[in-house]
C-alpha positions in Angstrom: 80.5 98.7 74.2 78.8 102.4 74.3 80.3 104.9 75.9 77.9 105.2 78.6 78.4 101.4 79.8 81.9 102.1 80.0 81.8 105.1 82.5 79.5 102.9 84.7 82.3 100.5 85.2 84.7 104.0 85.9 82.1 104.8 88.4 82.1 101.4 89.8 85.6 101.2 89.9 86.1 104.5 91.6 83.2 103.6 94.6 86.3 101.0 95.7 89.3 102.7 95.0 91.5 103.9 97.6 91.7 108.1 98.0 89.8 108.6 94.4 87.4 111.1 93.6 88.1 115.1 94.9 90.3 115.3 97.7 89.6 117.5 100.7 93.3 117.7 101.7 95.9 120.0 100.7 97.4 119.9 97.5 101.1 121.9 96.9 100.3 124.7 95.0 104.3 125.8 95.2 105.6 122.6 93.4 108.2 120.6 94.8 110.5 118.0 92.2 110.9 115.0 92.2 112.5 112.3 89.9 110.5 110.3 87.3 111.4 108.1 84.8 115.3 108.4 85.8 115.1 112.5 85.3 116.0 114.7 88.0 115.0 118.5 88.3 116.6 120.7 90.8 114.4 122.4 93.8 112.2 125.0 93.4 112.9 128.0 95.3 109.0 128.2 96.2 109.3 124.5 96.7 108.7 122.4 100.0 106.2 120.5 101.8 102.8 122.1 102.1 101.1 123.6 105.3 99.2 120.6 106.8 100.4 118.0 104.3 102.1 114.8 105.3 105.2 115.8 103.2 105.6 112.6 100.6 101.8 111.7 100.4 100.5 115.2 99.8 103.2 116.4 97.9 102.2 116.8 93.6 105.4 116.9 91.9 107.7 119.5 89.2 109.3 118.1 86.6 111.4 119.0 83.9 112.7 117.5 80.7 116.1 117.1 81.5 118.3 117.4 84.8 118.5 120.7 86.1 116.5 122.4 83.8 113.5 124.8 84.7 114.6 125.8 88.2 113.6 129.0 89.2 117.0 130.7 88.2 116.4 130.2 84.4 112.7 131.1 84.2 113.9 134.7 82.8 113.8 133.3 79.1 110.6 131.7 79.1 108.1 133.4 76.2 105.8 136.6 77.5 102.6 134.4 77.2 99.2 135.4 78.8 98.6 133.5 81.6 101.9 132.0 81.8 102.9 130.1 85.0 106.5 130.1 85.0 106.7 127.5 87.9 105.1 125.0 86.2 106.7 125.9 82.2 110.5 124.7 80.8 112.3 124.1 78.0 112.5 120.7 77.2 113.1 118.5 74.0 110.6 116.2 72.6 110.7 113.7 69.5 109.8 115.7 66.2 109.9 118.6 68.0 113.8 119.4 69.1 114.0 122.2 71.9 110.8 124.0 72.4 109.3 125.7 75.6 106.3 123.7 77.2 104.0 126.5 78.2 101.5 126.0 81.5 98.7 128.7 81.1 96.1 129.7 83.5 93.1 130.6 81.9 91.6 133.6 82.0 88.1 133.0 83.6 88.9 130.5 86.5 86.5 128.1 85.3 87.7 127.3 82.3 90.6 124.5 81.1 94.6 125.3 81.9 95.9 125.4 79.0 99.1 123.5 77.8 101.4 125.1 74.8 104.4 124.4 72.8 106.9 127.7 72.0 109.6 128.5 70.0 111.0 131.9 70.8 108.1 133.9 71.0 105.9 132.2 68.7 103.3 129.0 70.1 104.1 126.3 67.6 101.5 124.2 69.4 98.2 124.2 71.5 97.5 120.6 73.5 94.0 119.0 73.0 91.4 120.2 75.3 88.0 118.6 75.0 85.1 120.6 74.2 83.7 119.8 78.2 84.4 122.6 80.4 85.7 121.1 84.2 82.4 123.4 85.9 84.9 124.0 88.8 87.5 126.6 89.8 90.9 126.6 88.3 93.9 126.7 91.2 96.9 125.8 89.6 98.8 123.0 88.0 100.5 121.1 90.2 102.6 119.3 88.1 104.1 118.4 85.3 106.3 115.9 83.6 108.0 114.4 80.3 108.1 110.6 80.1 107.6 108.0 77.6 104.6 106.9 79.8 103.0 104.6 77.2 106.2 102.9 76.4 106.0 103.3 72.8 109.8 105.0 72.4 108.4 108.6 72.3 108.2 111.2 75.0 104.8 111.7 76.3 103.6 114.8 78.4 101.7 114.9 81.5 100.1 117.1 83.8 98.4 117.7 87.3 95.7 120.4 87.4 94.0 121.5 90.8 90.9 123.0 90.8 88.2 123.6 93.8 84.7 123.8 94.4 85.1 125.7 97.3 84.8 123.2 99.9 87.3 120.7 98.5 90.2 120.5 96.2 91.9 117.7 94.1 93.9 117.3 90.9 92.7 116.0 88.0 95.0 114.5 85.0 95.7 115.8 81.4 98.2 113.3 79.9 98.9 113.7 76.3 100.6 110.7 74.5 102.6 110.7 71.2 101.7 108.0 69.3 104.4 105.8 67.2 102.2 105.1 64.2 104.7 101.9 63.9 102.3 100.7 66.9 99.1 99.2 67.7 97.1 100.6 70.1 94.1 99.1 72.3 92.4 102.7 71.8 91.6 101.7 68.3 89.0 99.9 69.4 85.7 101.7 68.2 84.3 101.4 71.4 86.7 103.6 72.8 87.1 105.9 69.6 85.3 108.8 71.8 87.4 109.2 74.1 90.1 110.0 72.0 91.0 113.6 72.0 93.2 114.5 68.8 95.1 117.8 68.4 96.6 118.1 64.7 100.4 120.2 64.1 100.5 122.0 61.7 104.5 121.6 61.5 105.3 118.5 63.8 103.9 115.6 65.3 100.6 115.9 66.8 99.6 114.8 70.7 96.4 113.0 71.5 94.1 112.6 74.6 92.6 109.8 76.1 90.1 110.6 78.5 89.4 107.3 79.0 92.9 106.8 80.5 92.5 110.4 82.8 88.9 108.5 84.3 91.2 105.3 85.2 93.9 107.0 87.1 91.4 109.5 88.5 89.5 106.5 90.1 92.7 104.6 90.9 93.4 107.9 92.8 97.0 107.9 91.1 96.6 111.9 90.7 98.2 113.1 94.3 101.8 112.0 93.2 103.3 111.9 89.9 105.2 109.1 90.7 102.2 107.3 91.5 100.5 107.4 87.8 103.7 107.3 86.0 103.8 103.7 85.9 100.2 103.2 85.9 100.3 102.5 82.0 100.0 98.5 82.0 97.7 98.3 84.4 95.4 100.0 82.6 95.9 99.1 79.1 95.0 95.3 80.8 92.0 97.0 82.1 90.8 99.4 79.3 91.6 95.7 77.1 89.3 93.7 79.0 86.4 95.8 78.7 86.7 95.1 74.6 87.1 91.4 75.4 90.6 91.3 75.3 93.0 89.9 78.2 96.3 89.6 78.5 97.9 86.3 77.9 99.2 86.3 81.6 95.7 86.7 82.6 94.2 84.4 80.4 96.8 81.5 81.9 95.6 82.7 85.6 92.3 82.1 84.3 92.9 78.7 83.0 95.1 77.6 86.1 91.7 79.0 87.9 89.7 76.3 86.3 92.0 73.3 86.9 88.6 71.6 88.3 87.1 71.6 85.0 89.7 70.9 82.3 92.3 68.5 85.2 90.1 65.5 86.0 91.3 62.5 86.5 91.2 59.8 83.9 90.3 56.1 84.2 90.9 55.0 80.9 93.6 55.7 78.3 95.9 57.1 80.9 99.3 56.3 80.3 100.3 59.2 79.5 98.0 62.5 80.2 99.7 65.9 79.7 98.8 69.3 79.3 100.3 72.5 77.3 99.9 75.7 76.0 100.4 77.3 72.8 99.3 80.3 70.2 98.1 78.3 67.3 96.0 80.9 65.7 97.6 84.4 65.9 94.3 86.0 67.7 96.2 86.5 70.7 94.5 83.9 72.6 96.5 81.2 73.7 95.4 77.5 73.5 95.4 75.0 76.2 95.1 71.6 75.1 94.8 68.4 77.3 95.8 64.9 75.8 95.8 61.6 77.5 97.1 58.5 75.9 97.1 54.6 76.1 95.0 51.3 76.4 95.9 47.9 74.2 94.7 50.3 71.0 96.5 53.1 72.0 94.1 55.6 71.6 94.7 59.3 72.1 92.0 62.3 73.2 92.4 65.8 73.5 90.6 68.5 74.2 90.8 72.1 73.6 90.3 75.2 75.2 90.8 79.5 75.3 89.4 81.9 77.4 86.4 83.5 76.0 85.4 87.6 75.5 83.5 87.4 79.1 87.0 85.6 80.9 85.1 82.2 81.0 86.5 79.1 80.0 85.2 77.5 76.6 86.1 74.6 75.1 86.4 74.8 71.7 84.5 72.5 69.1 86.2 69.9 67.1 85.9 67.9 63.9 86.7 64.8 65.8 84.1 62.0 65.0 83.6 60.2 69.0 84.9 57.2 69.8 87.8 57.7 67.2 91.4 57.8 68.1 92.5 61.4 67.4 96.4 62.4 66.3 99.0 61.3 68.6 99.3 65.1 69.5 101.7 65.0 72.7 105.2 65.7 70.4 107.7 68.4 71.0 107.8 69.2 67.7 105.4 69.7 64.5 106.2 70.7 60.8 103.5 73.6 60.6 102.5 75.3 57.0 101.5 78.5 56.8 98.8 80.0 55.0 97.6 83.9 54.1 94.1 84.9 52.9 91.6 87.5 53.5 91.0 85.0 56.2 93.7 85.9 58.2 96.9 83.5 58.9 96.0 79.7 59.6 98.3 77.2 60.8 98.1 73.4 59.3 100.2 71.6 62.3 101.1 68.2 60.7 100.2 65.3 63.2 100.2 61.1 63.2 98.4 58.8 64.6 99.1 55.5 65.3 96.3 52.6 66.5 97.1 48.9 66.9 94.0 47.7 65.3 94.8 44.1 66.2 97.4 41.9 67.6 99.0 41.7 64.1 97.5 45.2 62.3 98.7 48.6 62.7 96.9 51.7 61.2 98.4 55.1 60.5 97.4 58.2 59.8 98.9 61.5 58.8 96.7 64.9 59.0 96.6 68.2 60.0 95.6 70.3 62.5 94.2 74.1 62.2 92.6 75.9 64.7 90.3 79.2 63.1 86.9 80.9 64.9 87.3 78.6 67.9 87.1 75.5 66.1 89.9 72.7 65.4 89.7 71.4 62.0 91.5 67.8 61.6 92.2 67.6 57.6 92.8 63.9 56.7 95.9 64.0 54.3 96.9 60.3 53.6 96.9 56.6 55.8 98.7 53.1 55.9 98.0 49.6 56.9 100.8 47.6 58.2 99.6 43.9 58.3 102.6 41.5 59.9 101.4 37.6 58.2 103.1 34.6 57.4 105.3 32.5 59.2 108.0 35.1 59.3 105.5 38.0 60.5 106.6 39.9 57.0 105.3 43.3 57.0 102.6 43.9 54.3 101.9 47.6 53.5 99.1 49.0 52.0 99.5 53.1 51.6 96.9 55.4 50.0 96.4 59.3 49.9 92.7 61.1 51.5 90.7 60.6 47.8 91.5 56.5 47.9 94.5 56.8 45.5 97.3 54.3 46.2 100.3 55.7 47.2 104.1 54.2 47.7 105.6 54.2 51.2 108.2 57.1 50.1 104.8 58.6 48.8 103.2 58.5 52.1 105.9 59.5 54.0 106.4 63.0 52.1 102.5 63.3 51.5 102.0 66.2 54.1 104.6 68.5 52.5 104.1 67.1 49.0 100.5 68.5 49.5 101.4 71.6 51.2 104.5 72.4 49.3 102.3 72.8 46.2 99.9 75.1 47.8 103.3 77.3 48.1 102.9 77.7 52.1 105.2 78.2 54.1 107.2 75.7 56.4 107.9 76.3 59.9 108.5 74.3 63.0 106.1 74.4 66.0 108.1 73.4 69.7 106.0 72.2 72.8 106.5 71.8 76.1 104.2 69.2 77.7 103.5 68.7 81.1 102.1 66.6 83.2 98.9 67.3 84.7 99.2 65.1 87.9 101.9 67.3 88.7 99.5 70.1 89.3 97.8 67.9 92.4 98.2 70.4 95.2 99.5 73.2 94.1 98.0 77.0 94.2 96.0 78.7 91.5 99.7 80.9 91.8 101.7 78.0 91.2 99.6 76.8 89.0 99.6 79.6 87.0 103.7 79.3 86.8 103.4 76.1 85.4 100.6 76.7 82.6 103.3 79.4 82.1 106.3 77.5 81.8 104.1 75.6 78.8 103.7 78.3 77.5 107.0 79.9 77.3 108.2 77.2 76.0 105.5 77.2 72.4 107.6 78.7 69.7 107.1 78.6 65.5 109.7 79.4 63.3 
């Protein structure tokens, strides 16, 4: 998606949002504190509620590193910078960095950018990222500030309120710099959302990023009065920012399937002894995989159908290499033997599954295959079959066994084919477990409830 497609859905997201855009009421430029992420900081001698604010609602927020710290007392130590505010600068301790002095700067002309520094002693170790975009308004103050790991990668991010005004009105606007664990994956490596990443490189010590993407979310949220407000704002939007690549959560995802129950849920008039749903990751590509099996009749013939939630949130069912009219692999087991396999391709899962079809009153076929699921499409691989014909006076059992290519095989043959076959590919073995539920069971319920339930499914698919 280009940039420009994605700030329309900001701007249509902030036309509904509650208090977002620039605020016309009074914003505390004497901070107060307040406690985030389990820190507390002790009161500002300048702090308290401002004139004409509501007290909790139009209070913006101090914070320090650590408890205690930063109160007005110990600002004496803080490094002669230019532009320093003192109110809104500590010493504090991040990862890779130890004890330093986070610097608040005004800038000099009041329409440019705050800036935000790291200190040691007297000597700026570190200037945060700025983007090249000048804010075009007046510069007040920042509001607040705070030290959190806000994306919850194990690392202590930085975040900050700036006020400006346009002389009519004034607001806040964010500047949150992360710290990213390069032992994680982030959504914003994405290449549509590659420009909104702002980097600024150490020289000696980690570096801090922006995401100006993330600042346009909580802005149009309006999460930038209180910092307790956007400190927990981080999942939310990562579900958000996701979804506009195509990418959904897998809670979401279940709602969405629970959400179109009339479509995959009908009722069955044939084959219906048993008819069961469940839900499982089959194909590491984050999408889970709902399948629906119903069983029965004198053959005992078996259907299922298959479905994930596509890159728009629709439902689509996924295409199989099931020939119609065919019974299909006895699929509703709690367990599989599953093998492994790692290419170029990615990782595919062979899920060994039988079939068994009474073919007369004295005949019984089976069948032994596998099941793979790759690009939205289930691929049944026929791996070996027997005939069990019961003749004679005595209904003795005659068996006739051979492999996919025709070759004859021996019952012990058949009966270790799949892993035989899979064994010598030098995959690995693992074991799938399902939980399979009913799908009458969902008659009546909500789309909450049945949520819970495609849930319960799926918390209950493992592989190991």
């Amino acid at each position: 998606m280009k940039k420009s497609a994605i700030v329309l859905l900001i701007a249509a997201l902030a036309v509904g949002a509650a208090g977002c855009g620039k605020k016309d009421e009074n914003i505390v430029t004497e901070p107060g504190w307040e406690s985030v992420d389990g820190e507390t900081g002790s009161e500002s001698e300048s702090g308290g509620e401002p004139e004409g604010g509501d007290g909790e609602n139009a209070a913006v927020a101090g914070m320090t590193g650590n408890a205690g710290e930063g109160s007005a007392g110990e600002k004496e130590n803080l490094p002669a910078i230019e532009g320093i505010i003192k109110e809104q600068s500590f010493e504090t301790e991040l990862d890779g960095w130890g004890k330093v002095y986070f610097i608040s700067a005004a800038p000099e002309n009041g329409g440019e950018a705050a800036r935000f520094l790291l200190a040691r002693g007297a000597e700026v170790v570190y200037t945060f990222p700025e983007d090249s975009n000048s804010p075009g308004d007046k510069f007040e103050t920042v509001s607040a500030v705070a030290f959190q790991d806000y994306n919850k990668d194990g690392k202590k991010d930085v975040i900050a309120l700036v006020s400006y005004s346009n002389g009519e009105s004034r607001w806040n606007e964010p500047r949150i710099f992360l710290q990213e664990n390069s032992d994680n994956m982030f959504y914003l490596d994405h290449p549509e959302l590659e420009s909104y990443r702002v980097e600024g490189k150490a020289q000696d010590g980690p570096s801090f990023y922006r995401d100006t993407f993330l600042e346009e979310y909580v802005s149009a949220q309006g999460l930038t009065e209180r910092m307790a407000d956007l400190s927990e704002s981080w999942t939310d939007y990562v579900e958000y920012a996701e979804s506009l690549s195509g990418v959904f959560s897998a809670e979401k995802q279940i709602e969405l399937f629970a959400k179109n129950r009339p479509v995959w849920a009908q009722e069955k008039e044939y084959a219906n002894d048993r008819y069961c749903f469940t839900v499982a990751g089959m194909d590491n590509d984050g999408r889970p995989v709902l399948i629906v099996a119903n069983q029965g009749g004198t053959g005992n013939y078996t259907y299922s159908d298959f479905y994930k939630i596509d890159k728009k949130g629709e439902l689509q069912k996924l295409e199989t290499s099931f020939r119609e009219g065919d019974s299909q692999p006895d699929i509703m087991e709690e367990s599989m033997t599953v093998y492994s396999s790692f290419s170029t391709d990615g990782i595919r899962n062979h899920f060994i599954v039988y079939d068994m079809l009474k073919d007369s009153p004295d005949t019984y076929l089976y069948r032994v295959s596998s099941l793979c699921v790759s690009r939205d499409y289930v691929l049944e691989t026929p791996l070996a079959s027997q005939r069990v014909v019961y003749e004679g006076e005595d209904y003795s059992a005659r068996t006739e066994s051979e492999d996919c290519n025709g070759n004859t095989l021996t019952e012990e043959e058949y009966n270790s084919f799949a892993d035989t076959y899979y064994e010598n590919m030098e995959m690995t073995k693992m074991t799938a477990a399902f939980k399979w539920i009913d799908v009458n069971s969902l008659s009546g319920m909500s789309d909450e409830e049945a949520a819970a339930a495609l849930m319960e499914a799926y918390e209950g698919f493992s592989m190991k």
